[in-house]
Structure formats: C-alpha cells, structure tokens
C-alpha positions as CSV (number, residue, x, y, z in Angstrom):
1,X,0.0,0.0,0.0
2,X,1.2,3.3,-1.0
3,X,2.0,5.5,2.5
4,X,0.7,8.9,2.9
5,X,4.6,10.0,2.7
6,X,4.9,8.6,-0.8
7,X,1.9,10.1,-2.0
8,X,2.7,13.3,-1.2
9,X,6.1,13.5,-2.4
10,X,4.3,12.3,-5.8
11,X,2.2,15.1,-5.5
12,X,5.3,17.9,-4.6
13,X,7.3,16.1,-7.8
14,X,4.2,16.8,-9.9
15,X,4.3,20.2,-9.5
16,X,7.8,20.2,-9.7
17,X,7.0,18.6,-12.9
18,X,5.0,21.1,-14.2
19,X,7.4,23.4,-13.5
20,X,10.4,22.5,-14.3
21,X,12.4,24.9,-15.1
22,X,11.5,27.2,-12.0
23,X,12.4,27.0,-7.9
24,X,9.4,27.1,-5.8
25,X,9.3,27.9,-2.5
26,X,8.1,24.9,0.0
27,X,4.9,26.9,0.7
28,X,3.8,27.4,-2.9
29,X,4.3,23.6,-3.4
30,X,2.6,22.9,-0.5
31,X,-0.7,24.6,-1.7
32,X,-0.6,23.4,-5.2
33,X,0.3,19.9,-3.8
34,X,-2.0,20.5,-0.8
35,X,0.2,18.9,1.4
36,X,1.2,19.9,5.0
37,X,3.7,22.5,4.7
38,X,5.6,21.3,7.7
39,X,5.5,17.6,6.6
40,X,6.5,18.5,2.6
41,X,9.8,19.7,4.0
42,X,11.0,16.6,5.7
43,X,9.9,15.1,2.3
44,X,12.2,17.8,0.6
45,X,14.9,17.3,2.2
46,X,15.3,13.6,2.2
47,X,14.8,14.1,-1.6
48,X,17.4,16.4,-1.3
49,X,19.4,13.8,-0.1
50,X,18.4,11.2,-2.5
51,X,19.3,13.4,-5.3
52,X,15.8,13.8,-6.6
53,X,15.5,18.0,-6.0
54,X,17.7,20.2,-4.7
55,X,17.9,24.0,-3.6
56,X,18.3,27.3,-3.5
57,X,19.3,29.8,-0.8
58,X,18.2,33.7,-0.6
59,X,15.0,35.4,-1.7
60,X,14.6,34.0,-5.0
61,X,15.2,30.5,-3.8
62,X,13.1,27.2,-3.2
63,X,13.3,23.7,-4.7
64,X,13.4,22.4,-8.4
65,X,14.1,19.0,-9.9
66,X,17.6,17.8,-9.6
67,X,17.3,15.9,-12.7
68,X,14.9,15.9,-16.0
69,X,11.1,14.6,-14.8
70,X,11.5,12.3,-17.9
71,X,14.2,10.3,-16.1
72,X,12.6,9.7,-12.8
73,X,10.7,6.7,-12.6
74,X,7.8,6.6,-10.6
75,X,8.5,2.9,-9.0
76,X,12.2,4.6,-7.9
77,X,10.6,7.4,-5.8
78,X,8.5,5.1,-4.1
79,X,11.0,2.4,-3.6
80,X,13.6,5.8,-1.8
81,X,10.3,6.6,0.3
82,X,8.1,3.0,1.1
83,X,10.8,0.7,0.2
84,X,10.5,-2.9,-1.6
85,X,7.2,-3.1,-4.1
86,X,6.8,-6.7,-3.2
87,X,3.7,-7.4,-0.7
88,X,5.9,-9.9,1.1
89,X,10.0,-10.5,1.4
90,X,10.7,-13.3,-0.5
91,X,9.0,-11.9,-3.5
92,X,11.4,-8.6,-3.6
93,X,14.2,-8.1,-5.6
94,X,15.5,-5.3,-3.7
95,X,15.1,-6.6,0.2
96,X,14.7,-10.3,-0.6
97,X,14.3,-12.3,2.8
98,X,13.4,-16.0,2.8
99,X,10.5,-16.8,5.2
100,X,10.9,-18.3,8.4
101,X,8.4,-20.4,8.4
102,X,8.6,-21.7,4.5
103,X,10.1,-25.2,4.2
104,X,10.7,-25.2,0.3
105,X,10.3,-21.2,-1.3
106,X,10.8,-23.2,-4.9
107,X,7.5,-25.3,-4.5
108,X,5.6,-22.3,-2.5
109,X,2.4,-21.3,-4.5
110,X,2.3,-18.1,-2.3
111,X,5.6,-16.8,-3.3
112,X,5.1,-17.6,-6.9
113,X,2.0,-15.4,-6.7
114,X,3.4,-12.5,-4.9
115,X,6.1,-12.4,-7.4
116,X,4.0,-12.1,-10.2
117,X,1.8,-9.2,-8.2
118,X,5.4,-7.7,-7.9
119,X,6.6,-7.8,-11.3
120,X,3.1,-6.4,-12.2
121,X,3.8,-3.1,-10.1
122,X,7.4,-3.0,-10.8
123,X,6.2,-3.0,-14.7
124,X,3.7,-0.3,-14.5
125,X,5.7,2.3,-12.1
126,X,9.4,1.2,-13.4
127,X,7.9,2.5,-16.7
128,X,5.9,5.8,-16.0
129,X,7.6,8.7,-15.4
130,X,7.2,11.7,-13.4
131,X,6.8,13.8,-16.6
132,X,4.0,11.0,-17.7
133,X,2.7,11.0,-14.2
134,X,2.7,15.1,-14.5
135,X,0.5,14.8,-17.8
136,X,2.2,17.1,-20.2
C-alpha cells in the first residue's frame, strides 16, 4: 500500500514537474500539492538527499528537480520513500528475505503469486515517469 509519505512526495514532484524549469518555495508547493507545509519539508529534504531535487538559498530561492522529470521513474521514488514493491519478502528483488516459516520457497504457490503481483507493479511504475505521471 502506497503510505501517505509517498503520496505526497508524488504530488510535490508533480508540481515540480509542471514546472520545471523554475524554484518554488516549499509553501507554494505545498498549496498546489496540498500537502502539510511542515511535513512537505521533511519530504524535501530527504529528496534532497536522494538526489531527486535540490535547492536554492536567498529570496529568489526554493526547490526544483535535480534531474529531468523524464528520467525519474515513478517505482524509484517510491522504492527511496516505502521501500520494496513486493507485498511480502521473499518476492522482492531489492530486500529479498526468505521466510521463516517456508520449508521449500521453490515449490511455494504463495511466493510464486506474490512475485508475479510484484513484477506487475514494478512493470507499471518502473515505466511511468514523473513527466507521464505530471501529464504534459
């Protein structure tokens, strides 16, 4: 399930999308985004740190994309925010974590399942951008 984090820093990328080639101030994101202001920049800055946005200093400052919105994939940015897209460990490519309680993961029905629910989701956001995502 997509976290309330991850939606929102969808929502702030968005309207970084859509404007791409300016720096917005947190606040302004925050209304088109209608996110908390206060919780957007926690968001900001650990997508500062993941490379995603960065910023500006001084009265003409704010945040902008750190890289084209054609090249950030959706299924990335909530990977750096949720983590693994897989319901359950032993389906993840990222975090894989053989279950405790499994006595044969090659033979389980449950795993094989998950997997393919994973490699559904990892097909759909691996392959939208933020610029699709943004719709223009």
């Amino acid at each position: 399930m997509l976290s309330m984090k991850a939606k929102y820093a969808l929502r702030a990328l968005m309207v970084l999308a859509k404007n791409e080639k300016k720096t917005l101030q947190s606040k302004t994101i925050a209304k088109e985004a209608d996110v908390p202001q206060k919780f957007l920049e926690n968001i900001l800055q650990e997508l500062r740190h993941q490379g995603l946005v960065d910023s500006k200093r001084g009265i003409f400052g704010g945040y902008y994309l750190a890289k084209p919105s054609s090249e950030i994939s959706v299924g990335n940015l909530i990977r750096m925010i949720d983590g693994p897209l897989a319901p359950i460990r032993c389906a993840s490519v990222t975090a894989y974590q053989k279950c405790d309680d499994c006595p044969d993961e090659n033979a389980c029905e449950i795993r094989r399942t998950m997997v393919e629910v994973r490699n559904a989701i990892a097909d759909v956001l691996d392959n939208k951008s933020l610029k699709d995502m943004a719709g223009y």
